[in-house]
C-alpha positions in Angstrom: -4.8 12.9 9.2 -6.9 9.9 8.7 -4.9 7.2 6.7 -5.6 4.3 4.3 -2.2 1.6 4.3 -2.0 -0.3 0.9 0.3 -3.5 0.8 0.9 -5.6 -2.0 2.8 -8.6 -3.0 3.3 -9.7 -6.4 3.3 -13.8 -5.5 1.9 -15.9 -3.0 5.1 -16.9 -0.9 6.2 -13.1 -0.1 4.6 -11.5 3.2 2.9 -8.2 3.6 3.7 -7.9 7.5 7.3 -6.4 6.6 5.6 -3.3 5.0 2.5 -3.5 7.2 4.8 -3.0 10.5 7.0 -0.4 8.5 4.0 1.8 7.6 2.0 1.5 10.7 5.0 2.4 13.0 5.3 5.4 10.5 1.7 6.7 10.7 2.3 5.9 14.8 5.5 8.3 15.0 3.8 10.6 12.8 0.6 10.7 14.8 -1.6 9.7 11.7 -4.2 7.3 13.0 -4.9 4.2 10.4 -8.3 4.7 9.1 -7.3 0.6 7.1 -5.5 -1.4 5.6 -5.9 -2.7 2.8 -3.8 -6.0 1.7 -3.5 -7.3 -1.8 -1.4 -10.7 -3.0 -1.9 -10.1 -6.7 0.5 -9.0 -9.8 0.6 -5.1 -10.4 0.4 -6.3 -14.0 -3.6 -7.4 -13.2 -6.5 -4.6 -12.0 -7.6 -7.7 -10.6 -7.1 -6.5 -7.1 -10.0 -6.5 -4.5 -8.2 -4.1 -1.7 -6.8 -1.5 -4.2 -10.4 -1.5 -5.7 -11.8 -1.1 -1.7 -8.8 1.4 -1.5 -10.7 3.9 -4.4 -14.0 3.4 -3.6 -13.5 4.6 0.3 -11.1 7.1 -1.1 -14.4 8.7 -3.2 -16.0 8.6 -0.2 -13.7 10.5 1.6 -13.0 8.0 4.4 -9.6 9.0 5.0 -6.9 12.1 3.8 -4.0 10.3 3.1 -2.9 7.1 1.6 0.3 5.3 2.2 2.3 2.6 0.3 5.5 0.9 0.0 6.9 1.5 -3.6 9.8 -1.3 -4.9 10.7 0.1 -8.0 12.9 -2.5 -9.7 15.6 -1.5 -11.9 15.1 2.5 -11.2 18.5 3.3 -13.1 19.6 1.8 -16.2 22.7 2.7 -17.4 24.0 2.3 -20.8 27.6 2.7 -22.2 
């Protein structure tokens, strides 16, 4: 299965290479070879984002079956008494 990696970070001083090492070695294991990767340091809040935009337009072209992403989902459980 041909696969597109999207990393993102939401500010300039984080690094991508933690989630691009974490993904690759995954599609490696899995036997998924990486089609690209596509790297964006740019808020989720803006659609702003050149790779995610790359990401869709080779995705409508069919240039790969799978995409894969690192989600961070911040405060995933709020609890109220």
């Amino acid at each position: 299965m041909k696969t597109g990696i999207y990393i993102r970070v939401s500010t300039r001083d984080q690094e991508l290479e933690g989630q691009e090492q974490v993904l690759s070695e995954y599609c490696k294991n899995m036997g998924y070879p990486i089609f690209g990767i596509y790297r964006d340091k740019e808020s989720g809040g803006t659609s702003n984002r050149p790779a995610f935009k790359k990401l869709f337009e080779d995705a409508a072209m069919h240039k790969f079956d799978l995409v894969l992403f690192w989600a961070m989902v911040e405060n995933p459980l709020k609890l109220t008494t």
